[in-house]
N, C-alpha and C positions, 0 to 999 in steps of 0.2 A: 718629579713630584706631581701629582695625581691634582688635579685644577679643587675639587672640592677641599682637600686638605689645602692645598696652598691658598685660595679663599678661607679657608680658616685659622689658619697663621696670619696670613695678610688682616684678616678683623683683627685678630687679637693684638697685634701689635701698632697698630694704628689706633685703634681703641685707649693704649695703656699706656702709650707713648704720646697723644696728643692730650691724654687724663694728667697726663703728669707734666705738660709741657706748660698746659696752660693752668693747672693749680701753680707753679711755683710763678707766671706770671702776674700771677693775681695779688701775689703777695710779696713782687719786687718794684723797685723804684723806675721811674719814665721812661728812663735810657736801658735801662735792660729791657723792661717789654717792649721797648718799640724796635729793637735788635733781635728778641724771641721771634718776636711776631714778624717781623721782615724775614729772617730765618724757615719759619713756617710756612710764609707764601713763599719764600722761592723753593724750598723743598715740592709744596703742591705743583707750581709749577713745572717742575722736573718728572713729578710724577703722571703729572697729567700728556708730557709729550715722551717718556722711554715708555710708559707700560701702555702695552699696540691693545693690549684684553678690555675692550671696553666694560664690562662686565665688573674685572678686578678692581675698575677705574672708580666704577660705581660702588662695592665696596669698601673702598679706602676712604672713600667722601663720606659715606656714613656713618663708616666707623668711624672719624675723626670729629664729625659732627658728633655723635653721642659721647666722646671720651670728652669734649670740651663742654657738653652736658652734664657730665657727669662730674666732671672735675669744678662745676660753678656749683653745686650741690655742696660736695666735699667742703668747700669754700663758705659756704652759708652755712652748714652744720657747724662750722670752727668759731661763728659769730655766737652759736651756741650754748649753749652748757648742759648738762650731765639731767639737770630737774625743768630745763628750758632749751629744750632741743627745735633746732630750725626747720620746721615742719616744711617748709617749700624745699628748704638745702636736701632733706632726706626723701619728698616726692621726685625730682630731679634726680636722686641718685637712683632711685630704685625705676623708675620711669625707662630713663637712658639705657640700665643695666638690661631691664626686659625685655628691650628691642635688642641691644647686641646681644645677648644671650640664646634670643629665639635665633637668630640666624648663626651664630658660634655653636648650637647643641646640633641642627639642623648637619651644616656643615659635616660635623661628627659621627653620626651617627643614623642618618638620614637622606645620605649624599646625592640619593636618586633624584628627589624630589626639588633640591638645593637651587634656587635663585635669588635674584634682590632684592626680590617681595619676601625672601622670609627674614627678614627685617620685620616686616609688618608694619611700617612706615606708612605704607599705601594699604591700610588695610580695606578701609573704606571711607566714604565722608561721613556717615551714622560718627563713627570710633573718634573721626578729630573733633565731629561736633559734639560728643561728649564732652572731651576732653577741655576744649573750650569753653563750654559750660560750669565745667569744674573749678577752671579758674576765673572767669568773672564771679559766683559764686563766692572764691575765697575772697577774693579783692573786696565784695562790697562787704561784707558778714567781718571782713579786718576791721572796715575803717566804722559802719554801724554799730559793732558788739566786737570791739577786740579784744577783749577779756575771753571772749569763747572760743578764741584761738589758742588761747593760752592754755591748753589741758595735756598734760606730760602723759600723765595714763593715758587718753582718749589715744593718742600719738603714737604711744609704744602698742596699743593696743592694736591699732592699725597696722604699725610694721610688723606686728607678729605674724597678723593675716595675710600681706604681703612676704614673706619671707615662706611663712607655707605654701602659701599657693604657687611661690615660684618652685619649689623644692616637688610640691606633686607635680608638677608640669613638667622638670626635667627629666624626673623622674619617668614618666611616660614617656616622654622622648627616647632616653636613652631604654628601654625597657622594651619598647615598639621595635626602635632599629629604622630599616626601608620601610615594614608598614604602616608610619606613620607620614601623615602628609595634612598639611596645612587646610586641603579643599577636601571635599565629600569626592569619594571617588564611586563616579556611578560606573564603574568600569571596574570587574574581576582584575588586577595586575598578576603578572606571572609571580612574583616577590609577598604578593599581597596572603598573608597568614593569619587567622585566628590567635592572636596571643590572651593566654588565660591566666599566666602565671606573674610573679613578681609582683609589681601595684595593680595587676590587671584583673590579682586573685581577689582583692580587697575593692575593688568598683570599677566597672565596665569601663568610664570615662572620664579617668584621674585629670586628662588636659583638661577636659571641661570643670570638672570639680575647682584645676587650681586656677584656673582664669578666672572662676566666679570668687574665689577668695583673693585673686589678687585685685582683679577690678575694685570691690568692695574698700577691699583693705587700705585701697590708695584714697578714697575718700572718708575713710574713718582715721586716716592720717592726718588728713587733712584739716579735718577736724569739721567736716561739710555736711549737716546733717541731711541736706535736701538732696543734695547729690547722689550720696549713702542708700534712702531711701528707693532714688530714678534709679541707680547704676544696678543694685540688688532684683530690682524686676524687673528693668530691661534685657542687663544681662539672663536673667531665670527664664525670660520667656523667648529669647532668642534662643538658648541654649536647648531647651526643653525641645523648641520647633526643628532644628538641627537635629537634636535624637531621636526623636519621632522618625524624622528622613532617613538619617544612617543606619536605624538597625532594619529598617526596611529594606534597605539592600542589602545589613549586614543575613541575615533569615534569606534572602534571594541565594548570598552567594555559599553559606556553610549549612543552609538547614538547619537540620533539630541539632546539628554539635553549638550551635548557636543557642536557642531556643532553651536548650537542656542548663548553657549558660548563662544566661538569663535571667533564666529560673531563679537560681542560688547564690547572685553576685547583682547586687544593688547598683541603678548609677550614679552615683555618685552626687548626683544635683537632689536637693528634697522635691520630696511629692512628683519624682519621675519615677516612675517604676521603669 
């Protein structure tokens, strides 16, 4: 089995398997989680001295970190209801999801480029101090005005834009292949191809596109107006700065078959030609 795929089995099943180990702990009595959960460290345990792949190692830890992330979401959405959904249970899920995902689509379909940053975990300290932000933010705006947390539409509205934006993102993933890669590659690769077709026909930089809708989308989940606001033009003006860069290489390395495309295919972020 080929280390990229078997990194890719190994997330998914550490992923779905600590998603579900610690939902049903959440919702059993003292003696059964404290036997789950004794259960779950000696497995890491085990796992941490048979598998020699440090690498795999580091994998399994994160996927188990986000499935038990993801699985306290689930858990908070179920406190829920249908016209009063648990706005943090459902950031948490989609949150958790978009890190294993980036690194599970990656894995997939992207093998070349595939290590434990594409998690994006580490993406940078700007991304956690975001993130950070985002939740002091909800915490004071709960307990000042918690009736403005209470907005179902605002909420679904958010996950709608998260749910697209993850849906363009994969989609250029899997649409890219090898020529997709996490960092600006100031380097021609031998693999490295012009793709024009599929979501590439309809906007130059569907990942950018669906990162700006999902960043967004997680703070109109949220239901965080100031956030909403910061994350919309931080994101737009880092994104915008990044395209500026890349098609500067991308004209270096295809010329006018570039240029020509260009032309007649928008990117995808507004007011970036």
């Amino acid at each position: 089995m080929e280390t990229p795929f078997r990194h890719a089995v190994a997330s998914f099943l550490c992923f779905s398997s600590s998603c579900v180990i610690y939902f049903y702990l959440l919702f059993s009595d003292k003696f059964l989680c404290c036997s789950i959960l004794f259960s779950c460290c000696a497995v890491a345990c085990i796992i941490h001295f048979v598998i020699n792949d440090d690498s795999l190692r580091q994998v399994v830890a994160c996927s188990m970190l986000l499935g038990c992330v993801y699985a306290m979401g689930l858990y908070l959405c179920t406190k829920g209801f249908w016209r009063q959904p648990s706005c943090v249970g459902l950031y948490l899920c989609v949150l958790s999801f978009f890190h294993f995902s980036e690194f599970f689509s990656i894995a997939l379909f992207s093998s070349k480029s595939l290590s434990t940053d594409s998690f994006l975990l580490n993406h940078s300290v700007e991304y956690w101090i975001a993130a950070i932000s985002s939740w002091f933010e909800y915490v004071v705006e709960l307990y000042q005005f918690p009736s403005a947390k209470r907005q179902p539409l605002v909420t679904y509205i958010g996950l709608a834009l998260v749910l697209i934006g993850e849906l363009l993102r994969k989609a250029a993933i899997v649409n890219a292949g090898d020529c997709f890669t996490h960092l600006v590659s100031f380097r021609r690769r031998p693999e490295h191809q012009l793709i024009t077709n599929g979501i590439y026909s309809i906007c130059r930089h569907p990942s950018y596109t669906g990162w700006l809708l999902w960043s967004v989308g997680t703070q109109v989940l949220l239901c965080n107006p100031i956030c909403t606001v910061l994350y919309a033009v931080i994101s737009w003006k880092f994104l915008a700065e990044r395209i500026r860069t890349e098609e500067l290489l991308l004209v270096l390395f295809f010329g006018t078959k570039y240029t020509k495309y260009r032309a007649v295919v928008p990117s995808g972020i507004p007011f970036v030609r």
